[in-house]
N, C-alpha and C positions, 0 to 999 in steps of 0.2 A: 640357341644363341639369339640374341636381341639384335633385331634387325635395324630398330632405332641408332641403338649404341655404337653401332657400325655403324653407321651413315653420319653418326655424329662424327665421325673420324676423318671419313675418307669424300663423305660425300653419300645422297640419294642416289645420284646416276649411277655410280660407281661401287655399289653392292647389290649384288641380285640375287634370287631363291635360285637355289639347285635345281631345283625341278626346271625340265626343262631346256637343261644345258647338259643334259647325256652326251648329247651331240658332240659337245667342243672337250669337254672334261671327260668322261665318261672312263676314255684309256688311263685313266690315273689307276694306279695297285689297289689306293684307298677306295674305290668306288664313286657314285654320284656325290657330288657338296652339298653340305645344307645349303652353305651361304657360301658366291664369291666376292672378295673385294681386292679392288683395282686401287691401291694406292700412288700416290706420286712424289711421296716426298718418305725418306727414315722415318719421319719423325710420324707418319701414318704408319708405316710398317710396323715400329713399337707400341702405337696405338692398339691395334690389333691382333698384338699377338697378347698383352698384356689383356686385356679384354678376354682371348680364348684364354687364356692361363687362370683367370679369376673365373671362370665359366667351366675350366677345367674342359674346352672341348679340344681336339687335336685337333692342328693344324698344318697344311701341303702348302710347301711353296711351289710354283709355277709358272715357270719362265713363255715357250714356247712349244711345252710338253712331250719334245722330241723322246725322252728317255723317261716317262712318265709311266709304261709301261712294262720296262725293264723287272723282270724278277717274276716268281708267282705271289697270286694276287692276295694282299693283308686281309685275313679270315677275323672277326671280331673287334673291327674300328666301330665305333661309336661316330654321328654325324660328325662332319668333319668340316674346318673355316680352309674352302682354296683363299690363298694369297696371291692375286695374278699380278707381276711385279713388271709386267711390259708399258706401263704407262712412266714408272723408274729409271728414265734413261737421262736424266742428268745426273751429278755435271758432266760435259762435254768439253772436255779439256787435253791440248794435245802440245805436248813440247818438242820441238822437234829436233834443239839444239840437245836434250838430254835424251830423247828417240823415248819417249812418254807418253803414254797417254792416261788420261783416269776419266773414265766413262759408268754411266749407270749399270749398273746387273742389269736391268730390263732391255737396255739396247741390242738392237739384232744386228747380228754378224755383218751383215749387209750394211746395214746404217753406219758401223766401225768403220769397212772398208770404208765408204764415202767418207767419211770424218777424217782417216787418215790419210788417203791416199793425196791432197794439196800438198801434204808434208811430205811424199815420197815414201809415205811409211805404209807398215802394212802388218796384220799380227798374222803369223805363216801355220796356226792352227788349223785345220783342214775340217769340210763340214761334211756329214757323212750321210745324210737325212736328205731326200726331197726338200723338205722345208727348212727355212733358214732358222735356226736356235740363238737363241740370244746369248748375252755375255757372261752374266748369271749361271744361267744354266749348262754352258761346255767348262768353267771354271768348277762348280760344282762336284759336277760326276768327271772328269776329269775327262774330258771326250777328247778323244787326237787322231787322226789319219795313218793313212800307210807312209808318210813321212817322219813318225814318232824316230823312226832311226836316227834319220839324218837331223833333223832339228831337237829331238829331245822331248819330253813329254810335257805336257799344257803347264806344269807348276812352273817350267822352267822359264816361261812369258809372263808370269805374273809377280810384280816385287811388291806388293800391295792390296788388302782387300778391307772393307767395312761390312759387318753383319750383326743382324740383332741376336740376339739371345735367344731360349726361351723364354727368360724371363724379364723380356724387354727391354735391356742393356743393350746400348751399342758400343761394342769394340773396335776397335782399328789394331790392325795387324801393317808390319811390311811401312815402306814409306815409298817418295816418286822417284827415289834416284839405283841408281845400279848396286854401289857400294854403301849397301845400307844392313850393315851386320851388329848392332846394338841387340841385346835382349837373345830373347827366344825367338824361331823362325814359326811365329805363327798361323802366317801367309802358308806353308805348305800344310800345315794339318787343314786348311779349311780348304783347299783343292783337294778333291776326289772325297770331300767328307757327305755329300749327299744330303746336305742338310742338317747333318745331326748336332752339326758343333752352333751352327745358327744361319740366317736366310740372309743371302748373300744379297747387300743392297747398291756395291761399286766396288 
């Protein structure tokens, strides 16, 4: 992959060689990245995957890696684009009269709490990891605590999500209010879809 080409998207700082970074990425299934790039806005995220999609190389989204390791490890990936989506944590938007919030995927758990909690609110998804996973990422893999009983499982907190495609399309699933049953429910296919339906960017 063209290392130019990415940085024309997202930025120099913000894509690096694999090499190097075993350290942080390493526990991915996929193996070491060729390249990661840290995008901050959708409109880099489409950037980049349309980029791998024309280059034809596969590409990981990567929130905060917690469940990066889940599964045995992908035998015959080809170099691989990470997507590290932790610089994605706008918008930060919090209603408190409809008990809403619409936050970045990249935002971490921690930064939520603090974002909600002026409003009294709070999202009752439970963290299970030493380190805190971001928003993206426990909407993703459908991650819930030993309170799944009593409060219901993760889809059941999300009435809205934005992600790209593979093929660089962004959709909008779900809307900001409670009673929002128009269409097909395509807010719950992309909880617990792991990526496959597209990288989760709010």
């Amino acid at each position: 992959m063209r290392v130019a080409a990415a940085s024309a998207i997202c930025g120099t700082r913000h894509v690096l060689p694999g090499e190097g970074l075993a350290g942080e990425y390493g526990r991915s299934r996929a193996g070491t990245p060729l390249l990661v790039a840290r995008p901050a806005a959708v409109e880099e995220v489409q950037g980049l995957v349309r980029l791998a999609a024309g280059e034809r190389v596969p590409v990981v989204a990567w929130g905060a890696g917690t469940r990066q390791d889940w599964g045995p490890p992908l035998t015959g990936m080809r170099p691989t684009l990470f997507i590290d989506l932790r610089r994605l944590t706008h918008p930060r938007a919090v209603n408190a009269d409809n008990l809403t919030a619409t936050v970045g995927a990249g935002m971490s758990l921690a930064d939520l709490d603090a974002l909600l909690a002026p409003a009294g609110l709070c999202w009752p998804v439970e963290r299970l990891d030493g380190v805190t996973p971001t928003v993206g990422g426990t909407v993703a893999t459908a991650a819930s605590g030993p309170s799944r009983r009593a409060i219901g499982p993760t889809a059941r907190w999300v009435l809205g999500a934005e992600a790209v495609t593979a093929d660089g399309e962004v959709v909008h699933a779900g809307g900001q209010t409670v009673k929002n049953v128009a269409g097909y429910d395509l807010t719950r296919l992309l909880v617990g879809s792991w990526g496959a339906l597209g990288i989760l960017t709010a």
